[in-house]
DSSP file (Angstrom, degrees, kcal/mol; ACC not computed):
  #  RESIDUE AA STRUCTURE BP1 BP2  ACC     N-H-->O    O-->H-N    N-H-->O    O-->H-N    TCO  KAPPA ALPHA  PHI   PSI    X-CA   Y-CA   Z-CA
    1    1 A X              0   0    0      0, 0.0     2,-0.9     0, 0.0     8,-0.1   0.000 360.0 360.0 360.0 156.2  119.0    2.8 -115.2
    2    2 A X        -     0   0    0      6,-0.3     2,-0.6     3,-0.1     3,-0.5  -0.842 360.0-169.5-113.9 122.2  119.1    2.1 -111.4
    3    3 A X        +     0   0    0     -2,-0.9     3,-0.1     1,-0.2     0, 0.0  -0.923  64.0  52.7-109.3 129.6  121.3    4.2 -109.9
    4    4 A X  S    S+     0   0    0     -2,-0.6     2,-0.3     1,-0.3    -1,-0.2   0.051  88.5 119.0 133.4  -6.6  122.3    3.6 -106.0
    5    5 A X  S >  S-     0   0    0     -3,-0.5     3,-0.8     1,-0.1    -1,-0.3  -0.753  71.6-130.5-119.4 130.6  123.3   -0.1 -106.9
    6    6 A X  T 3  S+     0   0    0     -2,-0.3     3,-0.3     1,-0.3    -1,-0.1   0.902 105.5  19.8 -20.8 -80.4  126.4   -2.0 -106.7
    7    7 A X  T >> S+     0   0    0      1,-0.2     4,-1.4     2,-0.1     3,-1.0  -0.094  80.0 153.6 -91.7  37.5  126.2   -3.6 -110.4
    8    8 A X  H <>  +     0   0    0     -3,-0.8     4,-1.9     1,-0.2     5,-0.3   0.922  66.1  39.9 -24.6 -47.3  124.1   -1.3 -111.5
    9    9 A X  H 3> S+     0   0    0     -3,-0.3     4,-1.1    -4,-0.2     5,-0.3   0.808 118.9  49.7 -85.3 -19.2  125.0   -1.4 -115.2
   10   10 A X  H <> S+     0   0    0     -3,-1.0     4,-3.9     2,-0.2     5,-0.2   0.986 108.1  53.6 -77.0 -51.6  125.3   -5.2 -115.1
   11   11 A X  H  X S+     0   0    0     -4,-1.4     4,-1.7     2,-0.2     3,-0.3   0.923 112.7  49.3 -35.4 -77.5  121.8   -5.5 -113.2
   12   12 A X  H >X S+     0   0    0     -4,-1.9     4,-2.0    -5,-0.3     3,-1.1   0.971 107.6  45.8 -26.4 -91.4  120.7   -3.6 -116.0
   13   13 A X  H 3X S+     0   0    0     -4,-1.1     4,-1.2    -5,-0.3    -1,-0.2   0.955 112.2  58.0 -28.5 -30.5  122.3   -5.6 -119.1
   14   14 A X  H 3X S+     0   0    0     -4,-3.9     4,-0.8    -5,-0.3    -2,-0.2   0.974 102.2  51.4 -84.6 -27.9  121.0   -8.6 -117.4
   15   15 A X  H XX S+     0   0    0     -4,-1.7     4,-2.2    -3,-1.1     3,-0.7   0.875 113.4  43.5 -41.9 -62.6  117.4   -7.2 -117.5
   16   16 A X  H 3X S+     0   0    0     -4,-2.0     4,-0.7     1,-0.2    -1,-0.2   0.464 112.9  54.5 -82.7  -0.2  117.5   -6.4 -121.3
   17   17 A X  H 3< S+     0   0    0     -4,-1.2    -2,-0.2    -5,-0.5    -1,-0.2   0.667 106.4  44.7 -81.7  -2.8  118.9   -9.3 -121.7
   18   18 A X  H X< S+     0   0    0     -4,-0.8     3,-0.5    -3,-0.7    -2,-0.2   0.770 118.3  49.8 -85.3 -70.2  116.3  -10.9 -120.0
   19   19 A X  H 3< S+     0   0    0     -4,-2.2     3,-0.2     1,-0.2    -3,-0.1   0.917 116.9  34.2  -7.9-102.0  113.7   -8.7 -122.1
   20   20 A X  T 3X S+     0   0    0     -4,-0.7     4,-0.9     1,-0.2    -1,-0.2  -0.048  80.9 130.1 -79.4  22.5  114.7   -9.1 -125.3
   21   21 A X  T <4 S+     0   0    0     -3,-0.5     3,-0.3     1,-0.3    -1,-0.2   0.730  72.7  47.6 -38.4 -53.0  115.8  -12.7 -124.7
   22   22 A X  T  4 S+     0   0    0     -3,-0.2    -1,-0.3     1,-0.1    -2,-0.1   0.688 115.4  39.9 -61.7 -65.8  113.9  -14.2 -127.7
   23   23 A X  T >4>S+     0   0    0      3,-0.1     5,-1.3    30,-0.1     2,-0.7   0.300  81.8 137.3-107.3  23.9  114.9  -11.6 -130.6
   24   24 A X  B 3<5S-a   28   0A   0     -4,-0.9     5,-0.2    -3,-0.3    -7,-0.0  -0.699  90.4 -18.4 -67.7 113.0  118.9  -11.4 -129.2
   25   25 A X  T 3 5S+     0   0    0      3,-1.1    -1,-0.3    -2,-0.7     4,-0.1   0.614 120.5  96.1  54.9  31.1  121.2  -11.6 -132.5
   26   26 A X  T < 5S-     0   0    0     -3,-0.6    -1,-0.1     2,-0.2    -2,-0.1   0.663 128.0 -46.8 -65.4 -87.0  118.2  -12.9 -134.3
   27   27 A X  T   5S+     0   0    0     -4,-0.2    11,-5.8     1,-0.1     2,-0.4   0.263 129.6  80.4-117.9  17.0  117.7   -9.3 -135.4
   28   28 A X  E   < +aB  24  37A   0     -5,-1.3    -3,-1.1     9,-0.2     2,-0.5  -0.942  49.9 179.5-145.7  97.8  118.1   -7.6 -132.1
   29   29 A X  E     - B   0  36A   0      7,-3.2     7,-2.0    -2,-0.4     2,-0.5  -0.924  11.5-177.0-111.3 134.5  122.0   -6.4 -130.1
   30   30 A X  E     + B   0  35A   0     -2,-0.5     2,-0.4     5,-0.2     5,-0.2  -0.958  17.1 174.6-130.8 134.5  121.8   -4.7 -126.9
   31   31 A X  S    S-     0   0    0      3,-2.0     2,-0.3    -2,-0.5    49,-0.1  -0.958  71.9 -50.6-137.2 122.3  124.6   -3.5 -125.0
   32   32 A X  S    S-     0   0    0     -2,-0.4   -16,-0.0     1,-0.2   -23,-0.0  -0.344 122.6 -17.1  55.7-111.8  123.5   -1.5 -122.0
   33   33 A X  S    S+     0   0    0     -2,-0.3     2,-0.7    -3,-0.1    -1,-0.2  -0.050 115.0 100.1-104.2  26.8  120.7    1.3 -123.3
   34   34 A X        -     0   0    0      2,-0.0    -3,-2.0    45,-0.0     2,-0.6  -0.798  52.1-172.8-133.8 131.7  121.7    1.0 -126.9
   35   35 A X  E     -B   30   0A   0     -2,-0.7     2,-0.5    -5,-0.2    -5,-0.2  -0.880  10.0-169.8-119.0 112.0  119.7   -1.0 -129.3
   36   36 A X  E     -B   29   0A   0     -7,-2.0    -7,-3.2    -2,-0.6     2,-0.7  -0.862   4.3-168.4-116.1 109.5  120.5   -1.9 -132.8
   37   37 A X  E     +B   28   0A   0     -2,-0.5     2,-0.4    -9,-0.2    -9,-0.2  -0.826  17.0 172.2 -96.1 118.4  117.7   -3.5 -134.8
   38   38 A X        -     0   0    0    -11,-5.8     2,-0.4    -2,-0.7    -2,-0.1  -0.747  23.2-173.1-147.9 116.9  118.9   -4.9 -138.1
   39   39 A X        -     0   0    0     -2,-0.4   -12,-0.1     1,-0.2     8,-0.1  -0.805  11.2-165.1 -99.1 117.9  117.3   -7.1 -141.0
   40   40 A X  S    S+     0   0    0     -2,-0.4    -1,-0.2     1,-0.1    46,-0.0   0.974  88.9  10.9 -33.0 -84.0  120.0   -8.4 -144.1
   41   41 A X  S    S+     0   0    0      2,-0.0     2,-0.4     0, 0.0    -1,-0.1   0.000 102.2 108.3-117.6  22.6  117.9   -9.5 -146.5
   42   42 A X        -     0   0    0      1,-0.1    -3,-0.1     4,-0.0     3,-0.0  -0.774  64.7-119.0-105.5 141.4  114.2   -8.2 -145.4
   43   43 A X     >  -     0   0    0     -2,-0.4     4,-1.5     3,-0.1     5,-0.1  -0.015  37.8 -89.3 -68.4-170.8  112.5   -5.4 -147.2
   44   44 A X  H >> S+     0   0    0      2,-0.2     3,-5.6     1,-0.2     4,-1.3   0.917 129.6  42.0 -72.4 -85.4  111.4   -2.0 -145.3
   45   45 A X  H 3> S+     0   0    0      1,-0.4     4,-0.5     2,-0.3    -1,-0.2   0.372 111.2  54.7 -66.1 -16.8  108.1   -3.1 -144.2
   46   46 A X  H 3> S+     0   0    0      2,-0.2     4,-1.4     3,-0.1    -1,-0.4   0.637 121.8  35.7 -93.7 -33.0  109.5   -6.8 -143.2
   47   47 A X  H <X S+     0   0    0     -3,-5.6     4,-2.7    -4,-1.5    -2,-0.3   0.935 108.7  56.7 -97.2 -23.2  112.1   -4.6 -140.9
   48   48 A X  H  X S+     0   0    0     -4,-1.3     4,-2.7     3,-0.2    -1,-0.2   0.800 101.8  60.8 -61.8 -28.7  109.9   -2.2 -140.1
   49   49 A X  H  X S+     0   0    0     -4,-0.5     4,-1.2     2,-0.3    -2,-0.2   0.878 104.5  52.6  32.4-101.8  108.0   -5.5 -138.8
   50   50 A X  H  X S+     0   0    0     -4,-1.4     4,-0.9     1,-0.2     5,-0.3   0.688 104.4  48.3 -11.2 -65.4  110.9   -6.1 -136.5
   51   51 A X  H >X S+     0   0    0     -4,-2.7     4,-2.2     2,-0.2     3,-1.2   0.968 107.1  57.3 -84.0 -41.0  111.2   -2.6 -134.7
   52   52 A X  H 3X S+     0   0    0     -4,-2.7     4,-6.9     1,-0.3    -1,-0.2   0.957 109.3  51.5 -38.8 -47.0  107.2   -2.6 -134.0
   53   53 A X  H 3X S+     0   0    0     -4,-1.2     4,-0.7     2,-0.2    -1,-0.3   0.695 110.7  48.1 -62.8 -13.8  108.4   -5.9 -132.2
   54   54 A X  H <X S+     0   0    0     -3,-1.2     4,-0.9    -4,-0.9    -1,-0.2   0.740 111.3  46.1 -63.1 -58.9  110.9   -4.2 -130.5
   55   55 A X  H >X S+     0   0    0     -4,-2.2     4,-1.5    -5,-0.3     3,-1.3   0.972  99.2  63.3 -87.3 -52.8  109.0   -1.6 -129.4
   56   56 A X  H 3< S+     0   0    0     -4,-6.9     5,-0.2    -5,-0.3     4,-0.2   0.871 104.5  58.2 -28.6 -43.1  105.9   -3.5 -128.1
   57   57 A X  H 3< S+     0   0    0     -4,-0.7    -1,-0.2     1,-0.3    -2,-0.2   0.615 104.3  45.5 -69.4 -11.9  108.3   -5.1 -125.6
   58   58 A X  H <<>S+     0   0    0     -3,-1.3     5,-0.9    -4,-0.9    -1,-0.3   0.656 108.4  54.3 -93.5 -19.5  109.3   -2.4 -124.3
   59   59 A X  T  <5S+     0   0    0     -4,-1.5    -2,-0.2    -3,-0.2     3,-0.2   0.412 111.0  50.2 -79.4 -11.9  105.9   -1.0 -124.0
   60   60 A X  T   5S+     0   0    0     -4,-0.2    -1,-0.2    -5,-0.2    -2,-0.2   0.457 113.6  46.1-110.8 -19.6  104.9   -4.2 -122.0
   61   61 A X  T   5S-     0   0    0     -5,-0.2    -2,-0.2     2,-0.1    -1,-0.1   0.097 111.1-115.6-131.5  56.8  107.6   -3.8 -119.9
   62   62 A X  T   5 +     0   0    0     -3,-0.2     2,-0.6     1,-0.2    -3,-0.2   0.460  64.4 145.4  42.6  10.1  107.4   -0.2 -119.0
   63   63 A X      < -     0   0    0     -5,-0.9     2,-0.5    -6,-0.1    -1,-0.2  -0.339  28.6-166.9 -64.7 118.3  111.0    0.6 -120.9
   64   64 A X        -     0   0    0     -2,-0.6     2,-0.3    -5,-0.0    -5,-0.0  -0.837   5.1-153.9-109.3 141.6  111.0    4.3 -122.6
   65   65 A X        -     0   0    0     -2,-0.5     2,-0.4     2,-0.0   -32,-0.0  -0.742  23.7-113.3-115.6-176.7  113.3    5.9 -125.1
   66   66 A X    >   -     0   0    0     -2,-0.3     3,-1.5     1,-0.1     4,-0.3  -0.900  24.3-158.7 -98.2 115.8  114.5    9.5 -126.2
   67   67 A X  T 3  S+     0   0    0     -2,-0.4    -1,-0.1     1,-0.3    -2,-0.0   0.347  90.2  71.1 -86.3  21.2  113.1    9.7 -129.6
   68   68 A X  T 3  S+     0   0    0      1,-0.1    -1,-0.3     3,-0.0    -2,-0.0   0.688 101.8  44.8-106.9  -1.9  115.7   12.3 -130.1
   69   69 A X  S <  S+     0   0    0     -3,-1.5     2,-0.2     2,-0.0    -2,-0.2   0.321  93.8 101.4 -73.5  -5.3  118.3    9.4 -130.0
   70   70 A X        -     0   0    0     -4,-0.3     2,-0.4    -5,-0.0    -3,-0.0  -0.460  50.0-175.7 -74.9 148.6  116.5    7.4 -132.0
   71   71 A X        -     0   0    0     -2,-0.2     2,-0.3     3,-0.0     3,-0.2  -0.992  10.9-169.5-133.5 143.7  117.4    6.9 -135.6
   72   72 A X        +     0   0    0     -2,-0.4   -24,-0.0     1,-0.2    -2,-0.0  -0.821  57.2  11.9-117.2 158.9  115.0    4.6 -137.8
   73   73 A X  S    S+     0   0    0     -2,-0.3     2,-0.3     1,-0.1    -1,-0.2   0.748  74.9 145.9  50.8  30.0  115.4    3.3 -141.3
   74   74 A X        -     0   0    0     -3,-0.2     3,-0.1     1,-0.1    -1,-0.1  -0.879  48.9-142.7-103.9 160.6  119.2    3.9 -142.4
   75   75 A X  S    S+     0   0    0      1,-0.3    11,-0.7    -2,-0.3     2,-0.6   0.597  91.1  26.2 -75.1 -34.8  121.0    1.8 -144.4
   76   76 A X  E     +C   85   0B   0      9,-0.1    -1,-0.3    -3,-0.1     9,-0.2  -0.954  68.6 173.1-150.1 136.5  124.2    2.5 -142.3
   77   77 A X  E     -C   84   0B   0      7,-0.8     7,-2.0    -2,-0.6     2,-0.4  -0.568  36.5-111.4-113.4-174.3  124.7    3.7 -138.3
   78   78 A X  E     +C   83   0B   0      5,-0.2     2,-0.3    -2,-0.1     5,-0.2  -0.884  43.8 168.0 -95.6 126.5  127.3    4.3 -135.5
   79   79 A X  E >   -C   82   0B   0      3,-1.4     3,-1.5    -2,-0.4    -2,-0.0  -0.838  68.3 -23.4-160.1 115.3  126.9    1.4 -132.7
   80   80 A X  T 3  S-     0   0    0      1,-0.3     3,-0.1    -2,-0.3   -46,-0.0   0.829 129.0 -40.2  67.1  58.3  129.2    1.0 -130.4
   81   81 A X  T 3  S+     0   0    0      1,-0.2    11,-1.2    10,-0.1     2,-0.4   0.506 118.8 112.8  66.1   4.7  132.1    2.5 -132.0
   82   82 A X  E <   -CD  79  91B   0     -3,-1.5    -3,-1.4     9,-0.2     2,-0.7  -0.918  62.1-143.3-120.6 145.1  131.0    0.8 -135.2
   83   83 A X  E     -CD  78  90B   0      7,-2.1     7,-0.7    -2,-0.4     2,-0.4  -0.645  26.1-169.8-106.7 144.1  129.8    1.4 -138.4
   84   84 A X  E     +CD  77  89B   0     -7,-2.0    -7,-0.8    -2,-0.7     5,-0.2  -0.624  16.2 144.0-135.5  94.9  127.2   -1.1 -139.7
   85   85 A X  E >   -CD  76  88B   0      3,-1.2     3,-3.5    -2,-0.4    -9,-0.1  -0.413  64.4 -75.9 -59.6 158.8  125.8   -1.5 -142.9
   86   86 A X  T 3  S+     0   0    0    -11,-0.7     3,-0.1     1,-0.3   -10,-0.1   0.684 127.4  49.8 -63.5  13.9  124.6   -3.7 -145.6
   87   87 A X  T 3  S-     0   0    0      1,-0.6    -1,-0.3     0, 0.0     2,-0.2   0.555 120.1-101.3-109.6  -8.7  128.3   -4.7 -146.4
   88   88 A X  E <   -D   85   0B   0     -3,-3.5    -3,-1.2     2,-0.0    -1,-0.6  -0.800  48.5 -33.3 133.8 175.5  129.0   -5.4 -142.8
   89   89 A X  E     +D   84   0B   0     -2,-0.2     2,-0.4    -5,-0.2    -5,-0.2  -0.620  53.0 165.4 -55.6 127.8  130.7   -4.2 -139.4
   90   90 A X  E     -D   83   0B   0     -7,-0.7    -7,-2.1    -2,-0.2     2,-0.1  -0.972  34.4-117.5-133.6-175.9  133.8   -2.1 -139.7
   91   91 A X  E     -D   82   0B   0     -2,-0.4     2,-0.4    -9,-0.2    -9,-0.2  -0.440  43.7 -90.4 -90.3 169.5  135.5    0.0 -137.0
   92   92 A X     >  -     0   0    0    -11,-1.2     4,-2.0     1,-0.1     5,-0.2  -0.591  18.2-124.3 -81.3 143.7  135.7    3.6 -137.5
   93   93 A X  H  > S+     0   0    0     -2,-0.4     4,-1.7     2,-0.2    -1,-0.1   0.900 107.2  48.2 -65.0 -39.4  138.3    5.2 -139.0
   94   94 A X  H  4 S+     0   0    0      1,-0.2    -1,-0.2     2,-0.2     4,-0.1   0.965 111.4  50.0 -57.3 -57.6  138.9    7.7 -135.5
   95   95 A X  H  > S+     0   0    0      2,-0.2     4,-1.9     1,-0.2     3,-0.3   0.649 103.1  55.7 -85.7 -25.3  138.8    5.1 -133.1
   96   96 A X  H  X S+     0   0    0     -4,-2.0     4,-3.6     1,-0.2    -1,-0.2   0.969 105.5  48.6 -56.1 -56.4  141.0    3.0 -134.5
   97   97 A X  H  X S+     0   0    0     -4,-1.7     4,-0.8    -5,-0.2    -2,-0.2   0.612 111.6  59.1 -56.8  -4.0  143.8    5.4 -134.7
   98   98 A X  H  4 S+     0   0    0     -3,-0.3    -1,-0.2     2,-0.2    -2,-0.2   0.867 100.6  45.9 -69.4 -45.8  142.9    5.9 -131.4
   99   99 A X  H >X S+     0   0    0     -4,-1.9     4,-3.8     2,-0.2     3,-1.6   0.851 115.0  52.9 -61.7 -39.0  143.4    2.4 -130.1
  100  100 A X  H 3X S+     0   0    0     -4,-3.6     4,-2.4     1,-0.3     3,-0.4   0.988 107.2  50.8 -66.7 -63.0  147.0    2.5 -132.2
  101  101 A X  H 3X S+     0   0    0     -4,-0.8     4,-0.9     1,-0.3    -1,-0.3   0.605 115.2  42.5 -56.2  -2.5  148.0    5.8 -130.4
  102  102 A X  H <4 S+     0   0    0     -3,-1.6    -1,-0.3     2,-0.1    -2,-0.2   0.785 116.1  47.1-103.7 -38.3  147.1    3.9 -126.9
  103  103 A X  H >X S+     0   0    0     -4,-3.8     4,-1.4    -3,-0.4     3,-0.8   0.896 111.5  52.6 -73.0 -50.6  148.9    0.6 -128.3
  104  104 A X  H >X S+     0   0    0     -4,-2.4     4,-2.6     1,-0.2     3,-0.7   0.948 114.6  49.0 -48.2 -68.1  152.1    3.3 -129.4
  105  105 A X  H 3X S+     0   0    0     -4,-0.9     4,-0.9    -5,-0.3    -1,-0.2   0.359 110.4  43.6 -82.6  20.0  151.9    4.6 -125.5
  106  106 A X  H <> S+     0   0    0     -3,-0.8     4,-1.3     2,-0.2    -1,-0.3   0.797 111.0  48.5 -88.0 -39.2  152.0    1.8 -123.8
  107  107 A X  H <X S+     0   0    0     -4,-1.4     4,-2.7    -3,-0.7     3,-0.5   0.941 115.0  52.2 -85.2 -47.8  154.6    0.1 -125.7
  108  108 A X  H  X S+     0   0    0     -4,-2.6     4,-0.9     1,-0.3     5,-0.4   0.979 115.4  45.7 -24.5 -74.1  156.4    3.9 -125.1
  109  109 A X  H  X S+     0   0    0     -4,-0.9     4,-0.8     1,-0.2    -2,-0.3   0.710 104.7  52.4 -69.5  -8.9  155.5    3.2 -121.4
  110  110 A X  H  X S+     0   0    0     -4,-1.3     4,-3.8    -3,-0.5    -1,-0.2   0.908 112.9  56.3 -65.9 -57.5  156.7   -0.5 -121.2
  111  111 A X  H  X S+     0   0    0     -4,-2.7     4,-1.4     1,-0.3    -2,-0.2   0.835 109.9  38.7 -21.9 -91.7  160.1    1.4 -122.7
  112  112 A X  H  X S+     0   0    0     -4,-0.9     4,-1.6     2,-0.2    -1,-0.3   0.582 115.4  52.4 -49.4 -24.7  160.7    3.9 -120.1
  113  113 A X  H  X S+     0   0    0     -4,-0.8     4,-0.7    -5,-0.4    -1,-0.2   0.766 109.2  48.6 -77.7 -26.6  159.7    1.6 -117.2
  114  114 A X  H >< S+     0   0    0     -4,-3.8     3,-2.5     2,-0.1    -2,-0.2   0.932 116.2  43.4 -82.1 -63.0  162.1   -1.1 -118.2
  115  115 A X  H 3< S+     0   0    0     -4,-1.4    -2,-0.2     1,-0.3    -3,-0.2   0.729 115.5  53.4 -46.2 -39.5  165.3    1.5 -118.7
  116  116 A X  H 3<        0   0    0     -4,-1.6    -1,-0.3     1,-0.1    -2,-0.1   0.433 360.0 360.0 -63.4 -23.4  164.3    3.1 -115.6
  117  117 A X    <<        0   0    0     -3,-2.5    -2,-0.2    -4,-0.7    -1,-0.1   0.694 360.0 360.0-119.6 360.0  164.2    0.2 -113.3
């Protein structure tokens, strides 16, 4: 990450998007430093395939990860407030009630501001 810079985090996204230009929601989403490699209907050794390709590009363009954030080979992960499996995307059960309980105090704070003014 470049840190001292204006857009930093955009500069960045635009970089791996740059990258990984080529395998973007073929098999391949990145949003900022988190990378989700994911085959439907390919066997283990056909996805495993994939993440070699993954990982060569980042090895040709000096990008490193923390393999102790890495996770390989599950059937279902957490990305980006989502859980993703071979049945699909759904949100998480936490964050949703989260979003409702922000949607609840808004609508709360819309309330008081209109009686109040």
């Amino acid at each position: 990450m470049f840190f001292g810079q204006c857009n930093a985090l955009a500069t960045f996204q635009n970089i791996m998007n740059n990258i990984f230009s080529e395998y973007l929601y073929g098999f391949l989403i990145i949003y900022m430093d988190d990378c989700l490699v994911f085959t439907k209907r390919l066997t283990i050794p056909e996805h495993m395939k994939k993440v070699c390709q993954v990982l060569q590009k980042m090895r040709e363009n000096n990008l490193y990860l923390k393999i102790s954030k890495c996770e390989f080979a599950k059937s279902e992960v957490k990305f980006l407030g989502w859980k993703v499996s071979k049945d699909g995307w759904c949100k998480e059960a936490i964050l949703a009630g989260c979003i409702l309980v922000s949607f609840l105090l808004f609508c709360l704070y819309k309330q008081i501001v209109a009686a109040h003014s």
